[in-house]
C-alpha positions as a Markdown table, in Angstrom:
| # | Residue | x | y | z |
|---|---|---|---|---|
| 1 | Unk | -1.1 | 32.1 | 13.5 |
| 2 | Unk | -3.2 | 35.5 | 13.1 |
| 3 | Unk | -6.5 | 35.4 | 12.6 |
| 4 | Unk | -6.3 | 37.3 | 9.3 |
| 5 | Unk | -3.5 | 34.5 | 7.8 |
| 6 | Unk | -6.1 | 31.8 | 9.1 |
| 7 | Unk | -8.5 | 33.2 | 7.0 |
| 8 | Unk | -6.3 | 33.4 | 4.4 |
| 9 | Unk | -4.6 | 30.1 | 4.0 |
| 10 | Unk | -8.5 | 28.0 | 4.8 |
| 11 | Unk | -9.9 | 30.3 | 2.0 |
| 12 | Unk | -9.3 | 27.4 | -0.8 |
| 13 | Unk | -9.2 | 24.8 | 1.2 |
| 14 | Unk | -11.1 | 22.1 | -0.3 |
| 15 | Unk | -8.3 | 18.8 | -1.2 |
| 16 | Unk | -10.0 | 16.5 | -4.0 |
| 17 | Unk | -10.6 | 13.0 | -2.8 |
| 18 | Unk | -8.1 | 11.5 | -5.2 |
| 19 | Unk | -5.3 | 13.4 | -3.1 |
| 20 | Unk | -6.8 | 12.6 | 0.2 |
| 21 | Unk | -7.4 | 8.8 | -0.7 |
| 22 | Unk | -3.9 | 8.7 | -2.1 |
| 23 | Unk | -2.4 | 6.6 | 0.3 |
| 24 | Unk | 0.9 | 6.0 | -1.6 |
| 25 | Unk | 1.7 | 9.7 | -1.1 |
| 26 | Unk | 0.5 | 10.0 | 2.2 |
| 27 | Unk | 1.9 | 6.8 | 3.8 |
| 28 | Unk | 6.0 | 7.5 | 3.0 |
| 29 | Unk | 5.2 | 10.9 | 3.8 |
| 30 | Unk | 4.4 | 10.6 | 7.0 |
| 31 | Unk | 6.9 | 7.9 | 8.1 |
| 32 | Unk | 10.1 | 10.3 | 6.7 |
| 33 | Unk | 8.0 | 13.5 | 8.8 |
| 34 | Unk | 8.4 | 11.1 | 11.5 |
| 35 | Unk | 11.9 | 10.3 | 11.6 |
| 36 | Unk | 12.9 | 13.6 | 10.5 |
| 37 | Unk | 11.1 | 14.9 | 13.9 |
| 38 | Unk | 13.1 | 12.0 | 15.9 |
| 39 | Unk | 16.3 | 13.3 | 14.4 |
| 40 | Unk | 16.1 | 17.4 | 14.5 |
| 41 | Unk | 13.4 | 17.9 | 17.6 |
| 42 | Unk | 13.9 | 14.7 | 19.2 |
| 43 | Unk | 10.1 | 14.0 | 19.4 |
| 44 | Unk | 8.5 | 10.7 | 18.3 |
| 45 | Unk | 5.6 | 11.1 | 16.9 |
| 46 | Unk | 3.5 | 9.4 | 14.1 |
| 47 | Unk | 3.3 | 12.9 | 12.1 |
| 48 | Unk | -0.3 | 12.3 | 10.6 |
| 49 | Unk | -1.0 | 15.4 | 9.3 |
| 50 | Unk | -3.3 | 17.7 | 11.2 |
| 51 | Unk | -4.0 | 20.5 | 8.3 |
| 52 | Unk | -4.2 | 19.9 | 5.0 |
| 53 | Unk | -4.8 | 23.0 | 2.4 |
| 54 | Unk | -5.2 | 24.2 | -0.7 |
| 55 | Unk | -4.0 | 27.5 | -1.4 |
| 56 | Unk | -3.4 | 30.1 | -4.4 |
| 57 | Unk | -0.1 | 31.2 | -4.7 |
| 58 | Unk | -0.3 | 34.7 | -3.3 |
| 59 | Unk | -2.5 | 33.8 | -0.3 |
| 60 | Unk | 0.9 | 30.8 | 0.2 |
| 61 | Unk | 3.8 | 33.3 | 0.2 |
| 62 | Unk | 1.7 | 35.4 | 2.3 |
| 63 | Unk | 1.9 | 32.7 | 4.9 |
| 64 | Unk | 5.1 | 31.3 | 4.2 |
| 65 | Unk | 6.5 | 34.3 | 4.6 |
| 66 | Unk | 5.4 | 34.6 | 8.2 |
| 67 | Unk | 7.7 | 31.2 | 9.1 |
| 68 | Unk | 10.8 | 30.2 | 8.7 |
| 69 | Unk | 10.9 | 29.1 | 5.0 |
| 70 | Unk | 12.8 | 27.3 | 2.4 |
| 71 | Unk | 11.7 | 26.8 | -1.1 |
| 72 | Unk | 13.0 | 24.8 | -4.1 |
| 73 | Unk | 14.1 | 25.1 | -7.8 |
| 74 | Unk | 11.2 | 23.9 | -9.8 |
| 75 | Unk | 13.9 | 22.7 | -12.6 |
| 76 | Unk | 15.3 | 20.4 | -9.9 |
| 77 | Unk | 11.8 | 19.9 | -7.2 |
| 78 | Unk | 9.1 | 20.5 | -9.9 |
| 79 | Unk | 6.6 | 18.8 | -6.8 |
| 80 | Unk | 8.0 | 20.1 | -3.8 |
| 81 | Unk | 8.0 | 23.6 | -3.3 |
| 82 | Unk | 8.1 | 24.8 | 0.2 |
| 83 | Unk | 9.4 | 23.5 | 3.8 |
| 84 | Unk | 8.8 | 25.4 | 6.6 |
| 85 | Unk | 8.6 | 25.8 | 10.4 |
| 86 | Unk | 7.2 | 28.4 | 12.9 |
| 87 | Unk | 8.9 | 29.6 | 15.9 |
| 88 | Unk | 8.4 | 26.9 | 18.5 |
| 89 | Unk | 10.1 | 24.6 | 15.6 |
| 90 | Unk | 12.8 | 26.9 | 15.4 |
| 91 | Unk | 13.5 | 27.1 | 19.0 |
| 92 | Unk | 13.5 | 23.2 | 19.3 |
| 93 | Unk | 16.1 | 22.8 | 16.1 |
| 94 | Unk | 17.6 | 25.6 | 18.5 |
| 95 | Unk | 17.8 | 23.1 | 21.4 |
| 96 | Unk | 18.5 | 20.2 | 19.2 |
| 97 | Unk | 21.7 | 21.3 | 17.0 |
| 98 | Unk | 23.2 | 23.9 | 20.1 |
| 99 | Unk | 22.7 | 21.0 | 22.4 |
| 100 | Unk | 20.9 | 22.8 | 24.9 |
| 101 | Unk | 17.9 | 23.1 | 27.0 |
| 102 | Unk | 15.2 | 25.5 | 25.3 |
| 103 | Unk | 15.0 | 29.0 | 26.4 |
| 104 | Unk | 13.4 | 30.6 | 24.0 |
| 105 | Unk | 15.2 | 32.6 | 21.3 |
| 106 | Unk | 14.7 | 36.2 | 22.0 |
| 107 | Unk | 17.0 | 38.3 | 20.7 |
| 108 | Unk | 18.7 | 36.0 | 18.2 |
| 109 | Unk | 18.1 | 37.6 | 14.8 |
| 110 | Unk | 15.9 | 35.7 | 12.1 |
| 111 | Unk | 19.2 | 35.1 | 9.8 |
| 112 | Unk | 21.0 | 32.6 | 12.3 |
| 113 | Unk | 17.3 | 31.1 | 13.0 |
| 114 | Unk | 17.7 | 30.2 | 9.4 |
| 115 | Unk | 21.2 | 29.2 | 9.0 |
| 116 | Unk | 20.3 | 26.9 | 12.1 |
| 117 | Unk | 17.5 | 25.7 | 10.2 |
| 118 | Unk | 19.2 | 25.0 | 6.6 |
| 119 | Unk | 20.7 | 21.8 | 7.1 |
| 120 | Unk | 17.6 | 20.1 | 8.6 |
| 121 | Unk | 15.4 | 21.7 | 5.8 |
| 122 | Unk | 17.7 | 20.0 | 3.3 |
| 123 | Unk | 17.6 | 16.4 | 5.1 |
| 124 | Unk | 14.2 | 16.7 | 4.8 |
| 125 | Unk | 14.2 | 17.8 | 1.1 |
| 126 | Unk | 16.2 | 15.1 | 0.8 |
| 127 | Unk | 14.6 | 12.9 | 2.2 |
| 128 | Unk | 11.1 | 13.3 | 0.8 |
| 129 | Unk | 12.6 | 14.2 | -2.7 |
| 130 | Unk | 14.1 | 10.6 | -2.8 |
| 131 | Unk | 10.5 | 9.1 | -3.1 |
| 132 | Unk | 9.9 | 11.3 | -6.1 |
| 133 | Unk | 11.6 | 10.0 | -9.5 |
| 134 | Unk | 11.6 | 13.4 | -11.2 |
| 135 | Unk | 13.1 | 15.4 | -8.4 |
| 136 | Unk | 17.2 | 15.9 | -8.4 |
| 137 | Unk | 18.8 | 14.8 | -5.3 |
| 138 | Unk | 22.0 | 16.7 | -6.1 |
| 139 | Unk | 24.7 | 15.5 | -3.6 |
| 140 | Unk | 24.4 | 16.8 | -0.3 |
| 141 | Unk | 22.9 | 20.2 | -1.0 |
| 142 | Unk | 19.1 | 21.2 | -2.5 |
| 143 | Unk | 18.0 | 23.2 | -5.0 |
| 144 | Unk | 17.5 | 26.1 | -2.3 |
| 145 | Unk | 15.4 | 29.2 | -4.1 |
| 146 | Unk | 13.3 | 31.9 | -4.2 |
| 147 | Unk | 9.6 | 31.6 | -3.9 |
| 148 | Unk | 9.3 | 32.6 | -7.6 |
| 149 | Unk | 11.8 | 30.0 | -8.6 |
| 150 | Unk | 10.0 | 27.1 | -7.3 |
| 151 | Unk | 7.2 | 25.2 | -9.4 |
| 152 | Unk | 4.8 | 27.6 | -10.6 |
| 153 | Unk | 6.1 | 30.4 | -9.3 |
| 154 | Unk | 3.8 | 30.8 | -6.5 |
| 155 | Unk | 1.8 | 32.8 | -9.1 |
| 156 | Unk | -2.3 | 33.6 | -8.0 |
| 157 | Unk | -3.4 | 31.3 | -10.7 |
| 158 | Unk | -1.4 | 28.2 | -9.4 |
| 159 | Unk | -2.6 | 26.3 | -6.3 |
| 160 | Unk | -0.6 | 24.2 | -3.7 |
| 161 | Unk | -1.1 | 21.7 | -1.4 |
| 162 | Unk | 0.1 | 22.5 | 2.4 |
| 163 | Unk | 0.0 | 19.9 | 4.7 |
| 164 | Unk | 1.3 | 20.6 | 8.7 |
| 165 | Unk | 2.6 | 18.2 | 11.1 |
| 166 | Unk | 2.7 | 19.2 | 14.8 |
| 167 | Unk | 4.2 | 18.1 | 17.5 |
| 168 | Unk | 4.7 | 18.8 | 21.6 |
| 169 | Unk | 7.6 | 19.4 | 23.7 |
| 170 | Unk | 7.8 | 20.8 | 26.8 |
| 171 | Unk | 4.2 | 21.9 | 27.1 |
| 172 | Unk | 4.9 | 23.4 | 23.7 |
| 173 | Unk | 3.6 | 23.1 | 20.3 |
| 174 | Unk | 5.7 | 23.3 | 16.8 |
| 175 | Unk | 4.4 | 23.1 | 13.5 |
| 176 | Unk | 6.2 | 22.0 | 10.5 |
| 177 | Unk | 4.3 | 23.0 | 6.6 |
| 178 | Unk | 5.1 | 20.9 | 3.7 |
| 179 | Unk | 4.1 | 22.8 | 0.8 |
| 180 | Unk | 3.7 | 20.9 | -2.9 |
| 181 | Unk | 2.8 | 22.0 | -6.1 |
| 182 | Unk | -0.8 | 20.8 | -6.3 |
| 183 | Unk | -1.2 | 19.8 | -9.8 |
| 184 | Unk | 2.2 | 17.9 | -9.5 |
| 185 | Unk | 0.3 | 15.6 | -6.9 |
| 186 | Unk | -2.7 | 15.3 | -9.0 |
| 187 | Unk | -0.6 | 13.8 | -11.9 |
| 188 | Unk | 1.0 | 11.5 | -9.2 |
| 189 | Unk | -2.4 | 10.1 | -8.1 |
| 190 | Unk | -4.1 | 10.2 | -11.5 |
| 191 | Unk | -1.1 | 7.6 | -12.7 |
| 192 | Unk | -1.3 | 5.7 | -9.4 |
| 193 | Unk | -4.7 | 5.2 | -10.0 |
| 194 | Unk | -4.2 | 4.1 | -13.6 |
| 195 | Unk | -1.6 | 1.3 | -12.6 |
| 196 | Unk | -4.0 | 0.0 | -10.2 |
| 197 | Unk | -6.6 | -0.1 | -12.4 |
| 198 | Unk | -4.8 | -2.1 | -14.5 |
| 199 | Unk | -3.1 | -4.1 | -12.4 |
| 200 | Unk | -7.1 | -5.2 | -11.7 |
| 201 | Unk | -7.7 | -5.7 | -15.0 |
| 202 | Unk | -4.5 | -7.8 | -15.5 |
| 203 | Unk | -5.6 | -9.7 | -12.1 |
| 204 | Unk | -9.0 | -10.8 | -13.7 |
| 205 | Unk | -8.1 | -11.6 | -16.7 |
| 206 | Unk | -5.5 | -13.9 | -15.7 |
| 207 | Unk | -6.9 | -14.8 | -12.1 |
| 208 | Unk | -9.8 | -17.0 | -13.5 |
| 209 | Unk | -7.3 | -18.8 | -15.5 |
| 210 | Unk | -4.6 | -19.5 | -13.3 |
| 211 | Unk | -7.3 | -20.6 | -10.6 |
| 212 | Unk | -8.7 | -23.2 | -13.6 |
| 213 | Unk | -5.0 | -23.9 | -13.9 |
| 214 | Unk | -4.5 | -24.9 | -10.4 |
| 215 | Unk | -7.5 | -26.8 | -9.8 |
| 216 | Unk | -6.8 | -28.9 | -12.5 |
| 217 | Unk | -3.8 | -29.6 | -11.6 |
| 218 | Unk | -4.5 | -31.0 | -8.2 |
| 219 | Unk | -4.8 | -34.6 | -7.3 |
| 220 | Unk | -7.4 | -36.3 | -6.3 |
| 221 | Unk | -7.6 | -39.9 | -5.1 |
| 222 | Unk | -9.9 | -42.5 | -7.8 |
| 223 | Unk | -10.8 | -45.5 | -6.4 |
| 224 | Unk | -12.4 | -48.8 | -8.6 |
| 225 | Unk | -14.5 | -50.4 | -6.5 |
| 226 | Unk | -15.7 | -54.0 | -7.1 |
| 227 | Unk | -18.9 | -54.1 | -5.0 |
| 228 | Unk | -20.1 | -52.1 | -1.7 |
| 229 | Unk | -21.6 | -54.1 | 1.6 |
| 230 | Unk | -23.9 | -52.4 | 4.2 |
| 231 | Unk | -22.8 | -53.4 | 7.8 |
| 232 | Unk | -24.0 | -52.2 | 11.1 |
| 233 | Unk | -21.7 | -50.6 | 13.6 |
| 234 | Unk | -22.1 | -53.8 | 15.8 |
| 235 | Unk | -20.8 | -56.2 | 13.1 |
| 236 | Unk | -17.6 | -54.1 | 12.0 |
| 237 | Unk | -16.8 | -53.9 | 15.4 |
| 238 | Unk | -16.9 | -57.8 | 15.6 |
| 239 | Unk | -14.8 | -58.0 | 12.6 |
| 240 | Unk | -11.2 | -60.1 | 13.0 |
| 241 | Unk | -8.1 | -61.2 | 11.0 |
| 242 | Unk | -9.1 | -64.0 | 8.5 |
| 243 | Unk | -12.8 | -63.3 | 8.3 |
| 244 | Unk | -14.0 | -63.8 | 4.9 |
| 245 | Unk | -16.6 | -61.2 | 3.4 |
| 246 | Unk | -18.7 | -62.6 | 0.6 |
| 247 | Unk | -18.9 | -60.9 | -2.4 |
| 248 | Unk | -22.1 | -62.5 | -4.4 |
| 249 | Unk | -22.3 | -59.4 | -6.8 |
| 250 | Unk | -18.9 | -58.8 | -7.8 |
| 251 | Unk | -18.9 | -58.3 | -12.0 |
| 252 | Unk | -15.0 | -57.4 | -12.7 |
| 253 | Unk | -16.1 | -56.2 | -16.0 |
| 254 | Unk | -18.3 | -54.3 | -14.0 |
| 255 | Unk | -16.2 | -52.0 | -11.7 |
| 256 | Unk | -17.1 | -48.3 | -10.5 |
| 257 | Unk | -14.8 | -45.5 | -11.1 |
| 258 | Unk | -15.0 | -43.4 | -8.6 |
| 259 | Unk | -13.2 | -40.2 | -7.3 |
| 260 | Unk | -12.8 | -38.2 | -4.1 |
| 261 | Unk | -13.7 | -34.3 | -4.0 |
| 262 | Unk | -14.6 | -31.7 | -1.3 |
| 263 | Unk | -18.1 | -32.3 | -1.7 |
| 264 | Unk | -17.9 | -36.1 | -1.1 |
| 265 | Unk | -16.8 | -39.4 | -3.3 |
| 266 | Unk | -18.5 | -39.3 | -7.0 |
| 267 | Unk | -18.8 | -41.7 | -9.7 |
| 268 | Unk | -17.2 | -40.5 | -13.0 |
| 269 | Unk | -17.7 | -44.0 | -15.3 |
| 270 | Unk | -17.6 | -47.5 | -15.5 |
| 271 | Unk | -14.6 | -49.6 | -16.2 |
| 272 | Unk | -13.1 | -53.6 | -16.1 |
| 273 | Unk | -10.6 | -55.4 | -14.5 |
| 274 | Unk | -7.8 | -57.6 | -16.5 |
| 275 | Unk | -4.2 | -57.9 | -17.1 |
| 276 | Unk | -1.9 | -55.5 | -18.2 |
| 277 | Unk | 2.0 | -56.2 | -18.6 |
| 278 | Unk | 1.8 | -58.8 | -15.9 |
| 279 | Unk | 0.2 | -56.1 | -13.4 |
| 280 | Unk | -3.5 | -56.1 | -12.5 |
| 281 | Unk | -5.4 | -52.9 | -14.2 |
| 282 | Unk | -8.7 | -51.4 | -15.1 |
| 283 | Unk | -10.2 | -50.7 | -18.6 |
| 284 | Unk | -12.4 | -47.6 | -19.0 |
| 285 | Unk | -15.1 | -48.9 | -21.1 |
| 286 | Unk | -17.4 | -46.1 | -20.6 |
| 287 | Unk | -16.7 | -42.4 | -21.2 |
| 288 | Unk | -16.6 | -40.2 | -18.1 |
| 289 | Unk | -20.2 | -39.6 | -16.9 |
| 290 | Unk | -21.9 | -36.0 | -18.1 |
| 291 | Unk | -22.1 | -35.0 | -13.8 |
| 292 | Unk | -18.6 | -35.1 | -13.8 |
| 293 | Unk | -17.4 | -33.0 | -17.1 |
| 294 | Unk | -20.0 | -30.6 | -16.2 |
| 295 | Unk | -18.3 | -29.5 | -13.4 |
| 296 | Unk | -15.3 | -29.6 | -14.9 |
| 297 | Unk | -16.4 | -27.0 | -17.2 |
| 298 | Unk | -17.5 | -24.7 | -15.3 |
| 299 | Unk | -13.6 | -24.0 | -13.8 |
């Protein structure tokens, strides 16, 4: 790349954070850049994108035009404009679809370069296009166009967002430029971020509730217990079959409710023992203590 077209494609180059913390667009991206790589260069890479610009139309085509370039019908690819490769891509496709060791392509005239190029452009069109609900995937073929065909014409007023993948082969470099309409991707993001706000709204609102919910439905183990006794370690260990345990301050209309949490076992009322249906059973005859329900309310 000249010095001058350097100059000329970094001259807007600022990217909003919205775009560059869009990881829904960048993520798929970069894993079809990837596999498109594998399949045309035979180069595995990761394809994170090592230039990222914004540009004004003009200053674009002028670069564009110094690559080997195919651009899309806005009608059909009203996001993605532009795909493109410079001539160390070309010569890999070259080696790639010839099957043949790279020797440089000196001599060959830019047309064939091109024609070589097409069907790889379009797989990658493709491709991306496929992640795009508004863009039409139309058979085998892409919306192939001119630079003022594809989404705002590639006027000065519009902007675009060009993003270049590298890669090495040989001790050489290639660079392939995804160009995109940049007010296309701001929509995208600007909508992404909408759904997840409200997916976090919808997440609180009915988070709190479904955690209440849950917690009380869980089970817990209640225990009535008649009367407590305070050994040592010594005497339970001297305990045996048929030992009898005297219980001088049993009250059976007297027993403790009592119920097992994460924070330890906690009384939650009073209650007494009888009869019911032939079965023994206790009687709550207190309601359950305030300790208790106070918790409970705060779930």
């Amino acid at each position: 790349m000249s010095s001058v077209l350097r100059k000329k494609i970094e001259a807007g180059a600022g990217i909003p954070p919205t775009i560059l913390q869009f990881h829904e667009f960048w993520e798929p991206l970069q894993i079809k850049i990837a596999a498109w790589m594998f399949e045309t260069y035979g180069v595995e890479t990761k394809a994170v994108p090592d230039a990222r610009r914004v540009s004004t139309g003009n200053a674009a085509t002028h670069y564009l035009d110094s690559l080997l370039s195919f651009a899309f019908n806005g009608k059909f690819s009203p996001g993605l404009c532009a795909i493109s490769i410079d001539e160390p891509g070309a010569e890999f496709n070259a080696a790639q679809r010839l099957q043949q060791e790279g020797g440089g392509l000196e001599g060959v005239s830019p047309l064939f370069k091109k024609l070589l190029f097409e069907t790889p452009a379009i797989a990658l069109w493709r491709s991306i296009a496929s992640g795009f609900e508004d863009h039409t995937v139309l058979g085998s073929h892409a919306p192939l166009a001119e630079f003022s065909q594809a989404a705002g014409g590639f006027e000065p007023a519009q902007r675009y967002l060009m993003v270049g993948f590298s890669c090495s082969r040989d001790g050489m470099q290639a660079r392939l430029w995804i160009t995109f309409n940049l007010d296309y991707v701001l929509r995208l993001a600007a909508v992404q971020a909408q759904h997840a706000a409200t997916q976090r709204q919808t997440a609180s609102s009915l988070g709190r509730g479904a955690l209440r919910e849950s917690v009380r439905s869980s089970m817990i183990t209640i225990d009535g217990v008649l009367d407590r006794l305070t050994m040592t370690i010594g005497e339970c260990s001297r305990l045996e079959v048929g030992q009898v345990l005297a219980l001088p301050e049993v009250d059976t209309a007297n027993v403790s409710l009592r119920a097992e949490t994460v924070n330890g076992t906690v009384d939650i009322g009073f209650c007494e023992m009888g009869v019911w249906k032939h079965q023994r059973a206790l009687k709550l005859k207190t309601p359950i203590l305030e300790p208790f329900t106070r918790e409970l309310a705060k779930l």
